[in-house]
LOGU-122004 format. One record per residue: chain; residue number from 1; residue in three letters; x, y, z of N, C-alpha, C in turn. Coordinates in Angstrom, 2 decimals. Each point is the difference from the previous one (the first is absolute). Layout:
<A NUM ALA <X Y Z> <X Y Z> <X Y Z>>;
...
***
This chain:
<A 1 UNK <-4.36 -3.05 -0.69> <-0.36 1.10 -0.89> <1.14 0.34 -0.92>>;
<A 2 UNK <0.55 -0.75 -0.93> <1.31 0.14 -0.69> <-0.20 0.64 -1.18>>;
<A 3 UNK <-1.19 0.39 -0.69> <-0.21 0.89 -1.05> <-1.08 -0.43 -0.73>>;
<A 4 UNK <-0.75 0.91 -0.22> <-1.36 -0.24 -0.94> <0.23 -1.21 -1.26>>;
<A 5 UNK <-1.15 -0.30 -0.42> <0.16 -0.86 -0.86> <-1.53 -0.36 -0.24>>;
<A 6 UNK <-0.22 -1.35 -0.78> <-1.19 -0.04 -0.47> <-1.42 -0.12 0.71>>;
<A 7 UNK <-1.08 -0.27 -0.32> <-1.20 -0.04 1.24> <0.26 -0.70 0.49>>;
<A 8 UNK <0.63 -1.38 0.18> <-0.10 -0.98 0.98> <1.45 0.13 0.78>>;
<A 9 UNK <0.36 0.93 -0.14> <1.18 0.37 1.04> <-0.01 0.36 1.28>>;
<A 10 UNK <0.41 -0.60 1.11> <0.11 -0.27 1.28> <-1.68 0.12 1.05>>;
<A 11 UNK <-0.85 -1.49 -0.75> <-1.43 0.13 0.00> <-0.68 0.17 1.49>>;
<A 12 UNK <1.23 -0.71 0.90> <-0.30 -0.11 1.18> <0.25 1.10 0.36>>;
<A 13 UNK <1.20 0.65 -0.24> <0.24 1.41 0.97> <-1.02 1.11 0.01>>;
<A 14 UNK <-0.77 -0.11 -1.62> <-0.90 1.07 -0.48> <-0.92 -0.34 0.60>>;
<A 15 UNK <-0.82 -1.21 0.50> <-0.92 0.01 0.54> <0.05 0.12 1.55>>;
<A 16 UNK <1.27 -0.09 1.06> <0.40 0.52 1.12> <-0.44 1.24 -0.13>>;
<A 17 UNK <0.49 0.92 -0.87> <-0.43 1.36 0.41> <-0.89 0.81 -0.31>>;
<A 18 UNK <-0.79 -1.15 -1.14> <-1.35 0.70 -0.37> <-0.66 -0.37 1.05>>;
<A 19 UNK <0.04 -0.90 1.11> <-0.81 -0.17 1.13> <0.63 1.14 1.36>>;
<A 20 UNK <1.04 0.70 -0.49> <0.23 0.91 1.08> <0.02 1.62 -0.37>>;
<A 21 UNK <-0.93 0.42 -1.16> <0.20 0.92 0.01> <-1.87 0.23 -1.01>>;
<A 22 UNK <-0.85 1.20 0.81> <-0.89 0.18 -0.30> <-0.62 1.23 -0.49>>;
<A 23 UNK <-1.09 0.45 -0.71> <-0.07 0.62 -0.89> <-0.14 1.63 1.14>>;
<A 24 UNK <0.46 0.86 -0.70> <0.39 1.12 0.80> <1.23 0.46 0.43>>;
<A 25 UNK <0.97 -1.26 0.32> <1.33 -0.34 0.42> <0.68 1.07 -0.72>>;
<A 26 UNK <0.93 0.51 0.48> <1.47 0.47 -0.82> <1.10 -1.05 0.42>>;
<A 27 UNK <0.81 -0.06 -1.39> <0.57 -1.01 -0.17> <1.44 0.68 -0.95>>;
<A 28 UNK <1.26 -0.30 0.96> <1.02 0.32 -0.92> <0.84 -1.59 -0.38>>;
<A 29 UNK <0.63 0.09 -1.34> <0.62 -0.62 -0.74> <1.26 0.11 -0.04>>;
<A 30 UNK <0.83 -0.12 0.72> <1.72 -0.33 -0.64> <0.79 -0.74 -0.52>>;
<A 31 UNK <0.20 0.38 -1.11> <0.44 -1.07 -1.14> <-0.82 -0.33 -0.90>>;
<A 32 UNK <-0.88 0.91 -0.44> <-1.35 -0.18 -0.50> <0.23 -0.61 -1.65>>;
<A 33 UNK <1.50 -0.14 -0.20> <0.25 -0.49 -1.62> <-0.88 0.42 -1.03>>;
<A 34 UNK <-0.04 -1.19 -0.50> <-1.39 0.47 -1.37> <-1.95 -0.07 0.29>>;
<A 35 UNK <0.20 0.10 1.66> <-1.68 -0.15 0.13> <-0.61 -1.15 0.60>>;
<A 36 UNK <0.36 -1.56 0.14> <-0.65 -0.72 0.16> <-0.81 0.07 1.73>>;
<A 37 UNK <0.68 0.32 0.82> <-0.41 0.02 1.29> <-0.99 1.57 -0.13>>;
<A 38 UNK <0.15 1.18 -0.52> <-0.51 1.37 -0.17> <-1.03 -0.27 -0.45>>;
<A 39 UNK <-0.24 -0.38 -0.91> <-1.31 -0.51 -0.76> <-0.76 -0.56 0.50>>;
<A 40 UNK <0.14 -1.09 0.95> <-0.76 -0.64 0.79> <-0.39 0.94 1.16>>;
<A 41 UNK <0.58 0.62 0.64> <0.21 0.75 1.62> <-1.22 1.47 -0.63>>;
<A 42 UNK <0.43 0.10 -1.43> <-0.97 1.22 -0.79> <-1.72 -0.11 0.52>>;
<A 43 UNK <-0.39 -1.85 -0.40> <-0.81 -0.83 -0.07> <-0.95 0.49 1.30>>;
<A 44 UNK <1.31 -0.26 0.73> <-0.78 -1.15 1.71> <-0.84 1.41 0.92>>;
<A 45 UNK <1.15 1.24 -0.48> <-0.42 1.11 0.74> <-0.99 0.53 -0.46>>;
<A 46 UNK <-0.21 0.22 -1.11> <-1.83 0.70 -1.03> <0.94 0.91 0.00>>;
<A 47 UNK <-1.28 0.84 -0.62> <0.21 1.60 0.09> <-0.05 1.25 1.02>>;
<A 48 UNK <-0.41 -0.92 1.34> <0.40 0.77 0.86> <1.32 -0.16 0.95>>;
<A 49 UNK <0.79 -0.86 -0.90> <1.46 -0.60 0.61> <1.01 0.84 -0.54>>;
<A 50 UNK <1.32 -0.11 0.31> <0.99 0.58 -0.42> <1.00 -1.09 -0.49>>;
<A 51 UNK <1.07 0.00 -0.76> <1.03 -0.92 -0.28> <1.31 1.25 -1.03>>;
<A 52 UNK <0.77 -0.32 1.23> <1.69 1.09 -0.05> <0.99 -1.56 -0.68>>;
<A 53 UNK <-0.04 0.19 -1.53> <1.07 -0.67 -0.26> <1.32 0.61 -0.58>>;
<A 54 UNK <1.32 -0.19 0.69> <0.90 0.10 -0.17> <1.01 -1.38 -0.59>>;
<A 55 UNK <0.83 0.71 -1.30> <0.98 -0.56 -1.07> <0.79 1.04 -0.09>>;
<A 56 UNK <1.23 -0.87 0.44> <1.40 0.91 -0.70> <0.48 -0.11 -1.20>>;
<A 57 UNK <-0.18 -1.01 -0.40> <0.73 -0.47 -1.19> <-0.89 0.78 -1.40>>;
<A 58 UNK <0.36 0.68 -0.58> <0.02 0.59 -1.25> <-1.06 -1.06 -0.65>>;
<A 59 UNK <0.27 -0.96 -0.29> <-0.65 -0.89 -1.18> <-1.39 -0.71 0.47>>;
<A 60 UNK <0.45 -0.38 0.90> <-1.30 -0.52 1.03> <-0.98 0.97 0.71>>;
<A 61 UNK <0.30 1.56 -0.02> <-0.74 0.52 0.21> <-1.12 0.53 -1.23>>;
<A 62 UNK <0.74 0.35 -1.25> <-0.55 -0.25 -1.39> <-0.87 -0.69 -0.43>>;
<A 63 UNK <0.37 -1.57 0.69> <-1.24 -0.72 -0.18> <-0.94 0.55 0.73>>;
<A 64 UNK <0.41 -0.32 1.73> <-1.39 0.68 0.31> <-0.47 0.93 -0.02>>;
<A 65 UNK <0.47 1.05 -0.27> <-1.17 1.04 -0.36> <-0.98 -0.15 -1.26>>;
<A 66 UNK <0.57 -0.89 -1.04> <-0.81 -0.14 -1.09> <-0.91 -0.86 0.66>>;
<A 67 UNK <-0.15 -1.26 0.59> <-1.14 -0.61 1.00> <-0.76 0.63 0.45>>;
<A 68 UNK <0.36 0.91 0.87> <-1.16 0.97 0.86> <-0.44 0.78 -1.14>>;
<A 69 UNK <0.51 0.61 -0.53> <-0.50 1.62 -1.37> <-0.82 -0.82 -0.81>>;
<A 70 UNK <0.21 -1.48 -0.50> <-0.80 -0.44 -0.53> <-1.57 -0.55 0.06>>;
<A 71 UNK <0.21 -0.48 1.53> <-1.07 -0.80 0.51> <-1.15 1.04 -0.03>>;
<A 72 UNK <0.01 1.16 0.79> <0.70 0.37 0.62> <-0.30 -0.19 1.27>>;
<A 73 UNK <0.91 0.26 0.88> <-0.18 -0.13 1.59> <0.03 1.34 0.90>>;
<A 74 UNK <-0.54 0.88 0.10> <-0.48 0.65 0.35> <0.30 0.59 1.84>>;
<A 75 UNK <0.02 -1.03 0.87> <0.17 -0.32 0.93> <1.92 -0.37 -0.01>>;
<A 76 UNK <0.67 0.28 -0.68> <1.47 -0.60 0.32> <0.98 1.36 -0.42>>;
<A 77 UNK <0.88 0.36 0.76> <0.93 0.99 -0.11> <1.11 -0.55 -0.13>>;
<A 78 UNK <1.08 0.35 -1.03> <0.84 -0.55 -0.41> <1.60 0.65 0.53>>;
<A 79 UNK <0.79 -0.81 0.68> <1.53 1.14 0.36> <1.08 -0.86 -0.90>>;
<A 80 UNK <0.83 0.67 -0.59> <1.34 -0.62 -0.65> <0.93 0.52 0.93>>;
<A 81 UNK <0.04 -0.96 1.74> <1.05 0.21 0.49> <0.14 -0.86 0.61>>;
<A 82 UNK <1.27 0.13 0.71> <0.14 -1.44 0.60> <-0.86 0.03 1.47>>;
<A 83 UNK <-0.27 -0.65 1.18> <-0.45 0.40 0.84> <1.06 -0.63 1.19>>;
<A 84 UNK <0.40 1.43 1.09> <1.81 -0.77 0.57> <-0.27 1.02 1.68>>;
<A 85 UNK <0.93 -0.07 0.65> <0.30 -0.01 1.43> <-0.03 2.30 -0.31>>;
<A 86 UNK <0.54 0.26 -1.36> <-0.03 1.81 0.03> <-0.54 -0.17 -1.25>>;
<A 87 UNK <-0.31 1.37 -0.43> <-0.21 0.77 -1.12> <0.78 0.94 -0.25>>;
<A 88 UNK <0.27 -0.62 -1.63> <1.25 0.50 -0.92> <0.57 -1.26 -1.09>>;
<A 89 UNK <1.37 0.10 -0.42> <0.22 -0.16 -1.04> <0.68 -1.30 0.66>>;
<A 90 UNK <-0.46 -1.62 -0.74> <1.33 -1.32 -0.05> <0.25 -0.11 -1.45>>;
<A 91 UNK <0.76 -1.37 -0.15> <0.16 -0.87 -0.88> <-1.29 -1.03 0.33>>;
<A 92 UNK <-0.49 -0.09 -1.46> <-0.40 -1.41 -0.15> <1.13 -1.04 -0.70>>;
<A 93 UNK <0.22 -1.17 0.30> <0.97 -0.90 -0.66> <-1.06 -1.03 -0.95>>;
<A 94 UNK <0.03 -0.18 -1.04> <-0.52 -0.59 -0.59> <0.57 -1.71 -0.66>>;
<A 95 UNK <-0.52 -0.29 -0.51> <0.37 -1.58 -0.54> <-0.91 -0.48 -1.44>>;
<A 96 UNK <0.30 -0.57 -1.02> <-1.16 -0.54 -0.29> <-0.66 -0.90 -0.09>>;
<A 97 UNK <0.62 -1.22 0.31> <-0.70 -1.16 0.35> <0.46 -0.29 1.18>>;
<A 98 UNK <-0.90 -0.25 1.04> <-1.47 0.40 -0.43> <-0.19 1.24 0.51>>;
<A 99 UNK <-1.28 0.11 -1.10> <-0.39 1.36 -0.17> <-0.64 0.67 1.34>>;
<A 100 UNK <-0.01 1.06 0.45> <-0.50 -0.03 1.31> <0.53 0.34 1.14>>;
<A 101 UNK <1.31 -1.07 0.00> <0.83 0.25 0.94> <0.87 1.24 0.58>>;
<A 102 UNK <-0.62 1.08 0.11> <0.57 1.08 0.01> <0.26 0.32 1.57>>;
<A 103 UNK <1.44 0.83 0.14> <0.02 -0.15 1.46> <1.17 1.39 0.25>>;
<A 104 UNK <-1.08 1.06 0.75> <0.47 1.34 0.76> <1.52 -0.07 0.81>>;
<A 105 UNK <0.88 -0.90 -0.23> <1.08 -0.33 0.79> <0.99 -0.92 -1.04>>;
<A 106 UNK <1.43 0.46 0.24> <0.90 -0.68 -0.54> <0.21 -1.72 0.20>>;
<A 107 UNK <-0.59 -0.59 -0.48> <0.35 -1.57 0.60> <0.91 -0.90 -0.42>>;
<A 108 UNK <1.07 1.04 -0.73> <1.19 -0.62 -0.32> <0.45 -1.16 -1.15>>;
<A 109 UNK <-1.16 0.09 -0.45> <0.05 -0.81 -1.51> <-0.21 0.49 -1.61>>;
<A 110 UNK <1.14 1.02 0.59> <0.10 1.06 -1.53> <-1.47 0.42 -0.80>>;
<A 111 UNK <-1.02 0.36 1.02> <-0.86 0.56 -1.22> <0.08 1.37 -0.42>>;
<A 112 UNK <-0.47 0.46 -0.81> <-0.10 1.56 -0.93> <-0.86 0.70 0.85>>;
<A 113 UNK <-0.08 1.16 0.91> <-0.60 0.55 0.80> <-0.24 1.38 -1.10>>;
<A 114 UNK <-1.38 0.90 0.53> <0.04 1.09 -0.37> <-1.05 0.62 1.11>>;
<A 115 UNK <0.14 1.53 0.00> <-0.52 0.78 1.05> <-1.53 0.02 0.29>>;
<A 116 UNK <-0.58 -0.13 1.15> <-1.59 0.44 0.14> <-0.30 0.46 0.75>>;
<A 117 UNK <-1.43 0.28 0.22> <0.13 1.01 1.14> <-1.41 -1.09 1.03>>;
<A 118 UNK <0.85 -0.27 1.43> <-1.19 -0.50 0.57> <-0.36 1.45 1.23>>;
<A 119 UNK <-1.42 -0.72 0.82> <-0.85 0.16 0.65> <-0.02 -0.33 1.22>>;
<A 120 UNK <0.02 0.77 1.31> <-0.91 -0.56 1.32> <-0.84 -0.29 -0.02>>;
<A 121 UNK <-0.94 -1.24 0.45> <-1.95 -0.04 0.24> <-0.11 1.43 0.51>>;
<A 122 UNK <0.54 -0.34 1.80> <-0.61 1.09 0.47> <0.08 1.55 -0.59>>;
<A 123 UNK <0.84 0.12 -0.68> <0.33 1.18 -0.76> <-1.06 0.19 -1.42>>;
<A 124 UNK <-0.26 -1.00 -0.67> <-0.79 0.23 -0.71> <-1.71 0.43 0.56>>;
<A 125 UNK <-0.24 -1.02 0.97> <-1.24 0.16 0.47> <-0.15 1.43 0.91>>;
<A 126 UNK <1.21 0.36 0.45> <-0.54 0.79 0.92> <-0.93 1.48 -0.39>>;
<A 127 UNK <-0.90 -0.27 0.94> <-1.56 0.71 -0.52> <-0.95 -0.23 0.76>>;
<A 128 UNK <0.37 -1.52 -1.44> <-1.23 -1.31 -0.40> <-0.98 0.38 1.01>>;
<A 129 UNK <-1.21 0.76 -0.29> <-1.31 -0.54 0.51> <-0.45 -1.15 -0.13>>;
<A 130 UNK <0.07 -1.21 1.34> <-0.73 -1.11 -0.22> <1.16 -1.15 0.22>>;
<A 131 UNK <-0.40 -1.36 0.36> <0.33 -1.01 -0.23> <1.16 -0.90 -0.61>>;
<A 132 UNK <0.72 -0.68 0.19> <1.02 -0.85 -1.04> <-0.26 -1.31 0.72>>;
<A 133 UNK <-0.72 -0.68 -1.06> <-0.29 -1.47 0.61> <0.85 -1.12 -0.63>>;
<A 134 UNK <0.60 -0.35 -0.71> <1.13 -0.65 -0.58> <1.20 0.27 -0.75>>;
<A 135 UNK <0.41 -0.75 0.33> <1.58 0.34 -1.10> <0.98 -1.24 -0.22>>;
<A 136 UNK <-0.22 0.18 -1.58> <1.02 -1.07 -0.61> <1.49 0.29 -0.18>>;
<A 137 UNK <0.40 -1.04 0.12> <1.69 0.37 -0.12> <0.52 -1.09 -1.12>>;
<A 138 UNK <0.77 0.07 -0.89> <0.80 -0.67 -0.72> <1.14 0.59 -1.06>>;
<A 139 UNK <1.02 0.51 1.55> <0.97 0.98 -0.60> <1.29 -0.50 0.23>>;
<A 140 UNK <0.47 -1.79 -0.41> <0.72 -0.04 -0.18> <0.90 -0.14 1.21>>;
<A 141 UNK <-0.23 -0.26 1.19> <0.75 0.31 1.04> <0.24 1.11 0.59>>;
<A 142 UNK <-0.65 1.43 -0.47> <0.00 1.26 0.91> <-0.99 -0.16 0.53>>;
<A 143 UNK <-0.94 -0.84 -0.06> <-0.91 0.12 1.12> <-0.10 0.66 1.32>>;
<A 144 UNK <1.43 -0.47 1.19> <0.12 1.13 1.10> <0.13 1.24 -0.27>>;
<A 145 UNK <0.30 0.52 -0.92> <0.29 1.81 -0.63> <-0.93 0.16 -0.15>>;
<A 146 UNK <-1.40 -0.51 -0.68> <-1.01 0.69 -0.15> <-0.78 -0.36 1.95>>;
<A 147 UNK <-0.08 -0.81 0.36> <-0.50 0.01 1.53> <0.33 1.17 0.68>>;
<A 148 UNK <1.54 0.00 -0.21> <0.74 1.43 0.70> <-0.97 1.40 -0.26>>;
<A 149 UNK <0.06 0.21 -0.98> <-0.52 0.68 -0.85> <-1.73 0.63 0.41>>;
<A 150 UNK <-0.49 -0.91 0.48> <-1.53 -0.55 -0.06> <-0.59 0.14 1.87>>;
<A 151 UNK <0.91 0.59 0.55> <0.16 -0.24 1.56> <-1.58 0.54 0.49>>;
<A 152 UNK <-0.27 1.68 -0.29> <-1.64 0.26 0.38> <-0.71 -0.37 -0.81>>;
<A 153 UNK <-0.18 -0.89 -0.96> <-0.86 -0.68 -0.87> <-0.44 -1.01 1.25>>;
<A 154 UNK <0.87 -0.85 0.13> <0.02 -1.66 0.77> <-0.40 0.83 1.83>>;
<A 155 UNK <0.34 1.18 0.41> <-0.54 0.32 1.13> <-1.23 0.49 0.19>>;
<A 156 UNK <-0.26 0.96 -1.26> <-1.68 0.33 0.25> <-1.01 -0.97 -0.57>>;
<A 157 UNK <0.34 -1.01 -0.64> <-0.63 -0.93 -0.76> <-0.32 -1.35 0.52>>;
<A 158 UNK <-0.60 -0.22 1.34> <0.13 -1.18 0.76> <-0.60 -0.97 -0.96>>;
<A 159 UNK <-0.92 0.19 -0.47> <-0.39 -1.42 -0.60> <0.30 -0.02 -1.86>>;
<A 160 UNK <1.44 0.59 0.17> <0.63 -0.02 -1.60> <0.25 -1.73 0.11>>;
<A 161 UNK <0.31 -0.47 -1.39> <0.84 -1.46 -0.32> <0.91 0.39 -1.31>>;
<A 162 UNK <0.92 -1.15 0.51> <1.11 0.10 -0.88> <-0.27 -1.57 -1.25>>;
<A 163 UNK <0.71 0.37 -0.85> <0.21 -1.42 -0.60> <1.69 0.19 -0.80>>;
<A 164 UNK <1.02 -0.71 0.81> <1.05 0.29 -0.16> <0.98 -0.83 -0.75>>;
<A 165 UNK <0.52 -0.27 -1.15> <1.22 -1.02 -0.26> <0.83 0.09 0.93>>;
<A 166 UNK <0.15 -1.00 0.19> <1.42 -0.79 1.36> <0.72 -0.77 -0.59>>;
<A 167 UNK <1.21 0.48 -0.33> <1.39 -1.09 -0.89> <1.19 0.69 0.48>>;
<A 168 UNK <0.44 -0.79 1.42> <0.86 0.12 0.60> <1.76 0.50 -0.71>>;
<A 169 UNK <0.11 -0.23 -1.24> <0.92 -0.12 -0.56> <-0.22 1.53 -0.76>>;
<A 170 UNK <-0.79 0.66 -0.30> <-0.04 1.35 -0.37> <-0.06 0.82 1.14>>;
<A 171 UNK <-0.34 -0.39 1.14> <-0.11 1.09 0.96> <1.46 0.15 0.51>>;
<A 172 UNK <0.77 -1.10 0.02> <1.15 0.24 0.28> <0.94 0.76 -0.51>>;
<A 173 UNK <-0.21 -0.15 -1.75> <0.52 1.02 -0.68> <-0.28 1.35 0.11>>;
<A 174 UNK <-1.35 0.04 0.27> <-0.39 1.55 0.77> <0.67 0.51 1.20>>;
<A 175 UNK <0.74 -0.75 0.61> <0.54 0.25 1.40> <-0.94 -0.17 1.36>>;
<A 176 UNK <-0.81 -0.81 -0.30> <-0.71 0.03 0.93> <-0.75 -2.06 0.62>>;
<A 177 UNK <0.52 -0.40 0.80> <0.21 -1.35 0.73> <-1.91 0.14 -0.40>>;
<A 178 UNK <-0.12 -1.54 -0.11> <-1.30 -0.57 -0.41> <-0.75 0.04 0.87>>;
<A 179 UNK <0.49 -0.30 1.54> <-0.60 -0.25 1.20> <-0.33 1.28 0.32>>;
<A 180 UNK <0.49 0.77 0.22> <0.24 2.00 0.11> <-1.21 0.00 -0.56>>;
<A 181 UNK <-0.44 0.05 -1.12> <-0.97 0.26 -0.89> <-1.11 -0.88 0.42>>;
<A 182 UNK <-0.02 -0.67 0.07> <-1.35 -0.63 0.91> <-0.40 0.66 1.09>>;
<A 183 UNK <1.35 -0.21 0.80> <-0.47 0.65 2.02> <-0.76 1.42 -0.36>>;
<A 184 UNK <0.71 0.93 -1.15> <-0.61 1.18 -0.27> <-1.65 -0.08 0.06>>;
<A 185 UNK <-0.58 -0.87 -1.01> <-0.68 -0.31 -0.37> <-0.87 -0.42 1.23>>;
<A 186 UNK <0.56 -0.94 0.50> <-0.33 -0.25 1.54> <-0.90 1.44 1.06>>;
<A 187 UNK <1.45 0.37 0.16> <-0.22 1.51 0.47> <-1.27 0.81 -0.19>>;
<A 188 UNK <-0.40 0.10 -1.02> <-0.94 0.51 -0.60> <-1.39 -0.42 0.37>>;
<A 189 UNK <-0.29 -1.17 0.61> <-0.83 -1.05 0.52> <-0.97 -0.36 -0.82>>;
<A 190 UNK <1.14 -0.46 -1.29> <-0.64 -1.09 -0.65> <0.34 -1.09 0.09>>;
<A 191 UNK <-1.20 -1.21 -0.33> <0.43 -1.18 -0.11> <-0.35 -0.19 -1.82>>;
<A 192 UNK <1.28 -1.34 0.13> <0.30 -0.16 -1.53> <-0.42 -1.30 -0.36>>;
<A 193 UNK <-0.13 -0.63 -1.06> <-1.00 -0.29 -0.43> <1.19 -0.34 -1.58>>;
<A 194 UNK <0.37 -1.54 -0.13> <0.87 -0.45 -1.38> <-1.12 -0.42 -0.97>>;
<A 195 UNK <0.14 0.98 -1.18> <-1.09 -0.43 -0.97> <0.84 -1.16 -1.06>>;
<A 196 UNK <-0.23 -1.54 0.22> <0.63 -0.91 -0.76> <-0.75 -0.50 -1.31>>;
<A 197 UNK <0.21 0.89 -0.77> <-0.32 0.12 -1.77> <-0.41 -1.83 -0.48>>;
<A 198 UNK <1.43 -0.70 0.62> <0.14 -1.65 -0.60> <-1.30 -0.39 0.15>>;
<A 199 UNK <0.13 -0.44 2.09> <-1.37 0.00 0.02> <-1.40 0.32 0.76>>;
<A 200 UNK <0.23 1.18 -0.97> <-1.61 0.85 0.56> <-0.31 0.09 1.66>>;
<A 201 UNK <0.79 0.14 0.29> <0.06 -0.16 1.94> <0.24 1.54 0.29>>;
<A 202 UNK <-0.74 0.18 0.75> <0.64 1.49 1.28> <0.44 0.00 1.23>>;
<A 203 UNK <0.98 -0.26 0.09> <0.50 -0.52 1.38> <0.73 0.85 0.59>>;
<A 204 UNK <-0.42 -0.05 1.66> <0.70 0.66 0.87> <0.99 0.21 0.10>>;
<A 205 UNK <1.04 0.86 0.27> <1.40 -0.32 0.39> <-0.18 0.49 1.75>>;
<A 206 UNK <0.56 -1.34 0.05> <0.18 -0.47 1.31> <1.54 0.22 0.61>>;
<A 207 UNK <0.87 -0.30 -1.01> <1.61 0.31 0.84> <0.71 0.73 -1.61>>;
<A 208 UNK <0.60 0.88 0.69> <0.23 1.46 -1.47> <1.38 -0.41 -0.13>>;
<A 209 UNK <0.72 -0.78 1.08> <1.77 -0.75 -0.76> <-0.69 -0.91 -0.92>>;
<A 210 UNK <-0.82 -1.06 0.63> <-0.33 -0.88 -0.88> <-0.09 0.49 -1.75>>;
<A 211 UNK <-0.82 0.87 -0.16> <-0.71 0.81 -0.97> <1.22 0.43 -0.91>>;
<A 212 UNK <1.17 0.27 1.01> <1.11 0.77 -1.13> <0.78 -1.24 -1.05>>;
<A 213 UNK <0.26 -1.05 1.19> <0.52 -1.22 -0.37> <-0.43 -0.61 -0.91>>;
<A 214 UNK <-1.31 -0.09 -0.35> <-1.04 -0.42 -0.66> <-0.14 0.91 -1.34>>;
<A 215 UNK <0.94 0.95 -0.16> <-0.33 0.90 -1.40> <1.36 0.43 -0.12>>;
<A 216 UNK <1.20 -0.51 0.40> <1.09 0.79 -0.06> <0.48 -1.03 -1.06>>;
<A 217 UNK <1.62 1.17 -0.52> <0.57 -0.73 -1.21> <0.20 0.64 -0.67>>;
<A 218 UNK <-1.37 0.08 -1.32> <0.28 1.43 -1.32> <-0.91 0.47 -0.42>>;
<A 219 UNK <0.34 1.02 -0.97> <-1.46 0.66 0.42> <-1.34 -0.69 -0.86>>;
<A 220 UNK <0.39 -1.02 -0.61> <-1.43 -0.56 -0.68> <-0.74 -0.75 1.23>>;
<A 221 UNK <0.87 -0.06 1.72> <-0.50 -0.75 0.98> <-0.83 1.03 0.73>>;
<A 222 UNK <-1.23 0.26 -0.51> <-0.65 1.33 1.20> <-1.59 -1.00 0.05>>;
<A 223 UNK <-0.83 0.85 0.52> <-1.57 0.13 0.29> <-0.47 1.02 0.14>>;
<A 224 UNK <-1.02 0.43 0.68> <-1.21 0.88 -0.38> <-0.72 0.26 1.38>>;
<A 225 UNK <0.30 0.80 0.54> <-0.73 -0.09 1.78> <-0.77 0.97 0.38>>;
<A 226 UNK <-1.36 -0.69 0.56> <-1.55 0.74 -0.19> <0.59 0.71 1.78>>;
<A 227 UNK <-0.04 1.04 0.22> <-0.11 0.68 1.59> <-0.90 1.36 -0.10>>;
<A 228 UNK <-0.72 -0.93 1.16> <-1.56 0.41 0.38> <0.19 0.46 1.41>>;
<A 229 UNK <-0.98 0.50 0.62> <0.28 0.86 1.82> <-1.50 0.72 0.23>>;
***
């Protein structure tokens, strides 16, 4: 899930989760960029679905709101924050090529940071009358901050699914070991599920060292992991 882009962008992954998420569903988005995954998730749920997309980034949220205001989508609520382990104020660090790459944590390669304000799930939701049946992640390697974050979501929500970027080499920069982040995941009693884009395969993960070994390096070395329970 490395950043929106044109219709035929990441064809396999989009059709993984249009087969896991059904109309009625609430459905949150992290990293929701300029729309391409929101738009679809808008789709799958109707109008009696929900879809919570969250963008930090200033420019990419611009786009998408002109997407949704335009279409319009009706069914999609829009946050310009980051989504992290508290609620309150980080840095986003930015880059521009490539575009996208934006990342809630210093990773030590001189980018231009400026202030934002992120979000708890459970803090946002808490209320929520009803349901949370999926949630996308493609934040760059904070992924565990928003899990943290997300703790009575993933406990009252037994039959929630995740669809998570896994690129061992950003999570580390997050401070947080690749394997850690799986067992979590583990914990949770899901099983995971490598969505391989190349070729069109959904495959089990069977051994989670294997899995790290198999994506470690940099961060253009990640995947995409379907966990279901």
């Amino acid at each position: 899930m490395k950043r929106a882009g044109p219709p035929a962008y990441e064809p396999f992954e989009t059709l993984v989760l249009s087969l896991q998420i059904k109309p009625g569903d609430t459905v949150i988005d992290l990293g929701a960029n300029v729309g391409h995954y929101t738009t679809r998730f808008s789709s799958y749920v109707g109008s009696e679905g929900s879809v919570y997309a969250f963008e930090p980034d200033p420019t990419a949220f611009n786009a998408l709101s002109k997407t949704v205001n335009v279409i319009p989508l009706k069914n999609v609520t829009l946050d310009n924050r980051a989504v992290a382990n508290k609620t309150g104020k980080l840095r986003l660090y930015t880059v521009r090529n490539p575009q996208g790459d934006y990342r809630v944590f210093d990773s030590g390669d001189g980018r231009d940071s400026f202030e934002i304000n992120a979000v708890r799930l459970d803090h946002y939701f808490k209320g929520h009358k009803g349901k949370i049946d999926f949630i996308k992640m493609d934040i760059q390697g904070s992924e565990p901050g928003a899990i943290e974050g997300a703790k009575k979501i993933l406990q009252d929500n037994p039959h929630l699914c995740l669809a998570t970027e896994f690129c061992p080499f950003l999570l580390r920069l997050f401070g947080v070991e690749p394997l850690d982040y799986l067992r979590t995941l583990l914990d949770y009693g899901f099983l995971l599920r490598n969505i391989i884009e190349r070729t069109k395969t959904l495959e089990p993960v069977i051994d989670i060292q294997y899995l790290v070994s198999r994506y470690d390096g940099t961060a253009g070395n990640y995947t995409n992991l379907l966990a279901t329970r």
